[in-house]
Each structure stands twice: as C-alpha cells, then as structure tokens.
N, C-alpha and C positions, 0 to 999 in steps of 0.2 A: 462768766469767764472760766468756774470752776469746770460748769461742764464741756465748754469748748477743750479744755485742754481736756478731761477724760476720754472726750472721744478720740483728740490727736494720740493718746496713746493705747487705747483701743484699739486703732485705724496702724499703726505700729506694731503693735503683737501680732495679729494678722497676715502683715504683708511679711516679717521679717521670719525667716525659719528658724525655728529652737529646737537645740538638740538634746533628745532625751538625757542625754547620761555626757558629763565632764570627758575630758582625755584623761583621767585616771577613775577606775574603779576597782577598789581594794575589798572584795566582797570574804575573801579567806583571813582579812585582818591580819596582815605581814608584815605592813608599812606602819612604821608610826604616823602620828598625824603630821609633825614635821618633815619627815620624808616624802609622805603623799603629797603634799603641797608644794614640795620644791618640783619635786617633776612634774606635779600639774602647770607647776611656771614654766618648765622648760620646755614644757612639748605645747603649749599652747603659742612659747616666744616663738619656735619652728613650726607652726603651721600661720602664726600672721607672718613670719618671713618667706616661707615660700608657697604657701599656699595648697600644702597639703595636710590633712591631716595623720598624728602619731599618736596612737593609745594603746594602754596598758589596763589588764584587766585580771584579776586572782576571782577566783570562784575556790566553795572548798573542795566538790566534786561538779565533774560536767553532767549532763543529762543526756544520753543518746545513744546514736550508735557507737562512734568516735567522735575526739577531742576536734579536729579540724572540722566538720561539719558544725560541730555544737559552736565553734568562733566563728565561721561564716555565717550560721543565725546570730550569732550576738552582732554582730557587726552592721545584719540590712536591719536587724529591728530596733535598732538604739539609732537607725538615721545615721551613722558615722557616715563620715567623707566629706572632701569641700570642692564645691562647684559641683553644677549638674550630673560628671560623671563620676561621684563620690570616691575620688582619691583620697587615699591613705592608706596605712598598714595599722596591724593590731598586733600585740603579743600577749597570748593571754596563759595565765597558769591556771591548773590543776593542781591541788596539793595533796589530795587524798592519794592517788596513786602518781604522782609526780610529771604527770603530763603536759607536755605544751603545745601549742598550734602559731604557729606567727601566717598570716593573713596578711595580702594584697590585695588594695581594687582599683580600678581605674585604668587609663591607658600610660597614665604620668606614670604610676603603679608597678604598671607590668613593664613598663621600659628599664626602668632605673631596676628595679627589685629583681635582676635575674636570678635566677638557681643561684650560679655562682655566690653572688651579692649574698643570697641568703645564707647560703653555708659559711661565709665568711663571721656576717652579723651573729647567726647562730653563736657560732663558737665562742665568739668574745662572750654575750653574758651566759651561755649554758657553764662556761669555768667560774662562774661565781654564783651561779646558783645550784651548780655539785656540792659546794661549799657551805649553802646557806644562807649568804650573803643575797640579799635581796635587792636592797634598795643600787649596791652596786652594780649588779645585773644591768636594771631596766637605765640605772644611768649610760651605764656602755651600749645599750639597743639605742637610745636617745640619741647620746653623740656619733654615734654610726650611720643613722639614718641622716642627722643633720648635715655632718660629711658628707653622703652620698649627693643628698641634695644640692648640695655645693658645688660638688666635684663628680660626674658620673663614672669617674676613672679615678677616683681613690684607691679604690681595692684590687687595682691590676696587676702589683705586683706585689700582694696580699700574700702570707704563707697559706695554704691550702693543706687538708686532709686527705688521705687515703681511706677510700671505705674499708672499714675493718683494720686501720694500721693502729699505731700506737704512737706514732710518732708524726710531726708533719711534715711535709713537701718546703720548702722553702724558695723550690725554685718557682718562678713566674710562667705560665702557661707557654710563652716563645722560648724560655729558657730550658721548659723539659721540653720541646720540642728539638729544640738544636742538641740539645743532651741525647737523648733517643737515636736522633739521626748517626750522630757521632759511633754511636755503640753498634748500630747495624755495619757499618763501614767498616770500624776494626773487626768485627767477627767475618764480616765475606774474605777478608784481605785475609787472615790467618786459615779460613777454610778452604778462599783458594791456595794457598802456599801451602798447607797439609795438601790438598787432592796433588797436587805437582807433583810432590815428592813422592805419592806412592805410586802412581801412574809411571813417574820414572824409575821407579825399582822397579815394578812389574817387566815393562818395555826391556829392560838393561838383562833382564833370567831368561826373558823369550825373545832374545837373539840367539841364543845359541843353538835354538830349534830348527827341525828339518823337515822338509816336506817329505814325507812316507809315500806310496805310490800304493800300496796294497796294504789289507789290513794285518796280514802276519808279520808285516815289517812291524807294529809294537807289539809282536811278542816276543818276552827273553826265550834263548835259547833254551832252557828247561819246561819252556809249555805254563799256562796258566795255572796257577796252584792258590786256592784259596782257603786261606789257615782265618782269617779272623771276618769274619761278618758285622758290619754296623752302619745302624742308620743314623744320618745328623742332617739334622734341621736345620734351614740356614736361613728360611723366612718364615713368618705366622699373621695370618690375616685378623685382624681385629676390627670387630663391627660395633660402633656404639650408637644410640639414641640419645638424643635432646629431649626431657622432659622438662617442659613451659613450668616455671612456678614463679609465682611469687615474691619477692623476699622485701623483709626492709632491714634497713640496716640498723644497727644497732647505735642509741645518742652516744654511747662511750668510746665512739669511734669518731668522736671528734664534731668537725662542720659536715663533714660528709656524710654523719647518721642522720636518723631521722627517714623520714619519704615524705618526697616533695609529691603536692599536686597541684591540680591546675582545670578550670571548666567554670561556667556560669557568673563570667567576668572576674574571679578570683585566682590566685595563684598565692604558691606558700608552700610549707612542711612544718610537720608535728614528730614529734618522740617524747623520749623522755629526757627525766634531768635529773 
C-alpha cells in the first residue's frame, strides 16, 4: 500500500509543473518576513483569481547589459507565467544603483498592460519607493494590476504625466483632446480678426492712390535727390537639420519616464527610482 501511494505521488510530481521561484523574491533583503508573506498571499490570491500571474523580485545589483534585459531572463528562467503562453508581469528592483524593469508576457499581457497602463502603475509605486517605502510600493503595483484585471478601463480617466513636466495632466486623453481642439479654434478666430483689421487699413491708405501713366509722374518737382542710404531686411531664410538620437526620459518625471520596450513576446519599461 506504502508503495502504491509513492508511486501515485511520484506519477504527480511529474505530470504537475513547479515553479522554480514563489511570486515574491526578496533577494536585496528590503521586505521583512512579515511583509514578504502578506504579498506573497496577495499576489498568489490574484493569480488563482484571474489566472495570471503577479511577481515581485529585489536583487542587490542586476548582471548585464541593462536592468530590463536582466528581468526578461529572470522571468523565462524561473518558468514564471500561467497557462501555456506564460502570462504575467514582474517588477523587479535594483537597489545598488536604484533601477527597475516591470515586464510583460503573454497576449492576456500585452492587451491589458498597454504603455499607457504602465505609466500609470509605474507612477503609483515609483512615489513610494522615491521615498523608501517598500513594502508600499509593491502593494500599490498588486492592487493596480489586480484592478486592471478586473476592470480593463480602470485607468482611462487616470491622471497622466508629461514627459519632463513636473506636474500632472489631470485631464483624461478625450478631455485633452477636446481641450486642444478648443485652443486651435480661439487662436484662428482672433488671427483671422487681426489679418481683417490690417488688410482693412491697408485697402482704406491705397484708395487714395492714382494710376501714373509714365514714370516721371512719381517724381517730385525738385528731381530725385538721395540724402540717406539703407538697407532693411524684411525676411531671413533659415535651414535646420533633424539629427536622430536617442533619448530616455528621465523616472523624475513621473509615469512618463523611464523607456518603454517591447520584442520577444515581452513588453514593459525600466528607469529609475
């Protein structure tokens, strides 16, 4: 009987897939152990709920070229993801020079997790881990993804960042658009009422003008006499070039720092914090 059953769970271990590494690993030692474990409950309650997976991962420095490469291998080789096309996200930190990468896979993934979505998520825990605040953070990454999950249009009328601003956007993507439109409409309406007015003083000085027949009729009766000489410039041609670079944005500029990428079933952005 003894051995019947070691084979039944033998024949178990086998067929069932094990995942290298928990949804939390705290490898930079940030988390208390009571901390790590409550999020390890939360993000495992939200992947039996919807059936994605959510992890979190501190390292004290990455190995590589960059931070987002080094989380896309931590991600295929710990096995993360649930169902055959390993959805989930990861957020993982750097603490030696203060780096993050948050990571998407799958199609569940890349639908829900837009850019947008990320910059939004970003934002909320990169303000508390400017601060230090740890375990707050990855709580705020948890209940945002779990939101999302929930609701794919939580964040639509999300406040948004300006790359490089300092302040945020509050209006809703339809709202700076009607906002926009609004501003182009008043500035034509007042530039066409400026061109009006000057076209009509012009017109109103050159009525009183005569048609000359020969060209001595514009000259004064004293003959042309030229006392002062000068040249004025009245246009300047200016030729500039586009030179292609690079840029990323800076994380202190909110959800919109960071660079986003995307290639090899993965999507996401890294900066700092």
């Amino acid at each position: 009987m003894k051995r019947w059953m070691m084979l039944v769970c033998l024949a178990l271990v086998l067929v069932i897939p094990v995942h290298a590494a928990g949804t939390v690993s705290d490898e930079a030692g940030i988390l208390s152990q009571a901390e790590a474990l409550r999020l390890e409950a939360r993000a495992k309650a939200i992947e039996e709920t919807y059936g994605f997976g959510v992890y979190i991962a501190t390292v004290a420095d990455f190995s590589g070229a960059d931070i987002y490469t080094f989380t896309t291998e931590w991600y295929l080789e710990r096995n993360l993801g649930v169902g055959a096309d390993g959805d989930g996200i990861l957020l993982l930190l750097s603490m030696a020079e203060r780096d993050y990468a948050l990571v998407v896979h799958g199609q569940t993934g890349q639908a829900l997790f837009t850019s947008r979505n990320q910059d939004v998520i970003s934002e909320h825990f990169l303000d508390d881990f400017r601060d230090g605040r740890w375990a707050d953070g990855f709580t705020d990454y948890l209940e945002d993804c779990e939101a999302l999950l929930e609701d794919p249009n939580v964040f639509q009328d999300e406040p948004v960042w300006e790359a490089g601003g300092s302040d945020p956007v509050y209006e809703s993507y339809s709202e700076q658009s009607r906002f926009s439109v609004g501003k182009v409409l008043v500035v034509l309406a007042v530039s066409l009422l400026a061109a009006g007015i000057t076209c009509g003083a012009f017109y109103g000085q050159m009525r009183t003008a005569k048609v000359k027949s020969t060209a001595n009729d514009y000259m004064s009766p004293e003959g042309l006499k030229l006392t002062v000489r000068q040249d004025i410039f009245t246009h300047r041609t200016e030729h500039r070039r586009t030179i292609d670079t690079e840029t990323h944005s800076n994380s202190g500029s909110g959800g919109g720092g960071g660079t986003h990428h995307s290639g090899g079933g993965f999507s996401g952005k890294s900066g700092k914090f």
